[in-house]
N, C-alpha and C positions, 0 to 999 in steps of 0.2 A: 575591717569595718563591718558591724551586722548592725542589723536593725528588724524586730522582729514585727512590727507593724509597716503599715502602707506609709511610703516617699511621696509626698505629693508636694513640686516646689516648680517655683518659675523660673528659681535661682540657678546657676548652673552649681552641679554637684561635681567635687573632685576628691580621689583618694590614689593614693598609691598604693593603697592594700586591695585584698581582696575584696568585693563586698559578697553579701550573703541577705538579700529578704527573703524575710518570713512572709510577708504578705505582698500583697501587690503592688506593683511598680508602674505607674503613665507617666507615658510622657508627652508631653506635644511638641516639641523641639526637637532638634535631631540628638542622636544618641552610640555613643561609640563604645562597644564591651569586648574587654580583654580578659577579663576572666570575671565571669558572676557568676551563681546562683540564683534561679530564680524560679517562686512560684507561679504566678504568672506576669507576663510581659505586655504591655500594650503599647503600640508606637502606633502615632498617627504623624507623624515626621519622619523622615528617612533614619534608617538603621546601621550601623554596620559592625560585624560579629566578628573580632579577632584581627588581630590587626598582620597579620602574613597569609601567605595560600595557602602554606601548610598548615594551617590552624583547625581544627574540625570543631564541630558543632554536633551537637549530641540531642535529641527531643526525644523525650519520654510521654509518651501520651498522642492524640489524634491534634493535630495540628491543621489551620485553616488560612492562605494566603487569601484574600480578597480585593483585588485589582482590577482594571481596564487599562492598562498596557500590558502593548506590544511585546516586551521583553519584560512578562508578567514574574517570569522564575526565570533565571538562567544558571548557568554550571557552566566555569569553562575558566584556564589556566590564566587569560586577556583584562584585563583593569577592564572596568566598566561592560562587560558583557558584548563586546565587538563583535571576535567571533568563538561564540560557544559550542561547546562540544552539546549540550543540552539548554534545550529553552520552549517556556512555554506562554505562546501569544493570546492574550485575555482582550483581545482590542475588538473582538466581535460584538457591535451595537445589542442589545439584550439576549444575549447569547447563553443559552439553555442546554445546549449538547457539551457532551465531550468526550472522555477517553477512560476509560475505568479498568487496571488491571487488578488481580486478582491471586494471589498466592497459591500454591499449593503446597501438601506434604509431601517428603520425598519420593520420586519417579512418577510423582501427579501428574494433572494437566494446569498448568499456570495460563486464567483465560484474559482476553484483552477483549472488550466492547465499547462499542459506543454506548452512550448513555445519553436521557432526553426526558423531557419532562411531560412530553407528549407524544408526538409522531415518532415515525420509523427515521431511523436517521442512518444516512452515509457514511462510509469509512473512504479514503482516498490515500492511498501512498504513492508516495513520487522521489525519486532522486533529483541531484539537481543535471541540469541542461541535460547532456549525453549520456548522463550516469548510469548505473546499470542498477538494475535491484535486482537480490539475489535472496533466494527463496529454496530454504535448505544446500546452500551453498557449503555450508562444513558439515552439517550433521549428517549421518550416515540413515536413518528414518526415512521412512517413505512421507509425501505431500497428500495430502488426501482434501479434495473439494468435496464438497457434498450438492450442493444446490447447481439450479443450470449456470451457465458459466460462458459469457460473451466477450468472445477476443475478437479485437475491429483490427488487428495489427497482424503480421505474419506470424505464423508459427514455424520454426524450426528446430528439428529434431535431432540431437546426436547418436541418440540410441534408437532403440524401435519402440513400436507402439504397439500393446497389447489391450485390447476391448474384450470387455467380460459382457457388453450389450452393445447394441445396435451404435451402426455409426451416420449421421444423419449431416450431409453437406448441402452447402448450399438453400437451407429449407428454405429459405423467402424469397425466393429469384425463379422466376417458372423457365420452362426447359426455352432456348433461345434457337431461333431459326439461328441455318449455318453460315445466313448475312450476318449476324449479332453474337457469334461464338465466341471470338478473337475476345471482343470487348468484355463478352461476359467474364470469360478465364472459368480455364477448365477445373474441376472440382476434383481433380487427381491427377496430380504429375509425377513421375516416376525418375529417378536416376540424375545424371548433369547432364543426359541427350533430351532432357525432358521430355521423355516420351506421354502423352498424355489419355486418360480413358474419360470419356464427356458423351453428354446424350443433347441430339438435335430435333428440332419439331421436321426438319427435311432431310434429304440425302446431302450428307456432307460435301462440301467444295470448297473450305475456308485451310488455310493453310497449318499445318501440322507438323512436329515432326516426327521422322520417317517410325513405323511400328507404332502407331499410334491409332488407338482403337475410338468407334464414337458409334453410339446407338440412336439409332432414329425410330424416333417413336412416330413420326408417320409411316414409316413401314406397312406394308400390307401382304408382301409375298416374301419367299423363301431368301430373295438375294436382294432387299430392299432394308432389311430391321439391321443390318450388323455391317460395319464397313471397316480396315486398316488402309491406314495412309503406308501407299507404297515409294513415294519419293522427296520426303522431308518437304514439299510444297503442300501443291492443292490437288495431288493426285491422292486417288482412293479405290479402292477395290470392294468389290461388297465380296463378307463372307458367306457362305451359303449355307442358311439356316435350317434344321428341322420344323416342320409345316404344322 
């Protein structure tokens, strides 16, 4: 079946052939396609394109989905979009940001943004519950951040750490008498004896453990500025400084 002008009907349309329009096709009622051609398509009623999973769908040209649900676009092997492998939630009240990637040529950089009609906007990723996110987890590439960069969670290392500048801890927290050490936590721990290096506004007497070094910046004399903890408690010995 073809037809080289625009379908405009109330009626419901049936063929067991192909069809084929030349010109435009609305519809306002719902709409089931197993195989068309079409110039362009307008559904203001629910759609649906090919009637098994394995069926593909093919758009030549810039294409525009326009929605306020939650399960605005989804992908995924589940009838009804349950649990998809891809999906994307349009249910944010006049919602002006989003996500914009970006192509590149081969051995390019393929870039991801946010995007916003105005202000600076957030990016957030998250797994779900315990999950883990993994960040150059196969590629063999180095990570490279550029901007300052605030971790509120622990950091742990498997390899070592190599600084090409300055290493700056602790910067918002002023140095804590040796009553408020424990609580503050030391800004270098070493090894699984956790030996620790920390600076106090007094001579240390907070527990340690043992080989654990702490500078006291009220120090005034040769065996006051520098102390190691000699017995994994609250013993400490002052080192003796040059004057």
């Amino acid at each position: 079946m073809k037809y080289n002008g625009g379908i405009y009907s109330a009626l419901p349309i049936q063929t067991t052939s192909d069809l084929t329009v030349g010109g435009d096709l609305a519809v306002t009622g719902d709409i089931t396609l197993d195989d068309v051609t079409l110039d362009a398509l307008t559904v203001t009623g629910n759609s649906v394109l090919g009637n098994a999973v394995t069926d593909t769908l093919t758009v030549t040209g810039a294409s525009t989905i326009q929605t306020t649900a939650a399960a605005g676009f989804t992908v995924g092997a589940v009838a009804a979009g349950a649990t998809p492998v891809f999906s994307v939630d349009a249910s944010t009240a006049s919602a002006v940001a989003g996500l914009k990637v970006t192509g590149a040529v081969t051995g390019g950089t393929v870039a991801v943004v946010t995007t916003d009609s105005g202000a600076d906007t957030n990016l957030i990723i998250n797994a779900k519950g315990t999950g883990t996110i993994g960040i150059g987890s196969v590629s063999t590439g180095r990570v490279t951040i550029t901007p300052v960069t605030t971790i509120t969670g622990l950091v742990t290392l498997t390899a070592g750490l190599t600084s090409a500048a300055n290493a700056i801890l602790k910067s918002a927290t002023a140095v804590p008498a040796t009553a408020g050490a424990v609580a503050a936590g030391a800004p270098i721990t070493l090894y699984s004896t956790t030996i620790t290096v920390e600076v106090t506004s007094d001579a240390p007497t907070h527990a340690r453990a043992k080989g654990s070094l702490c500078i006291n910046t009220g120090g005034s004399s040769t065996s006051t500025r520098l102390y190691v903890n000699t017995d994994g408690s609250t013993g400490w010995a002052a080192i003796t400084t040059a004057s």
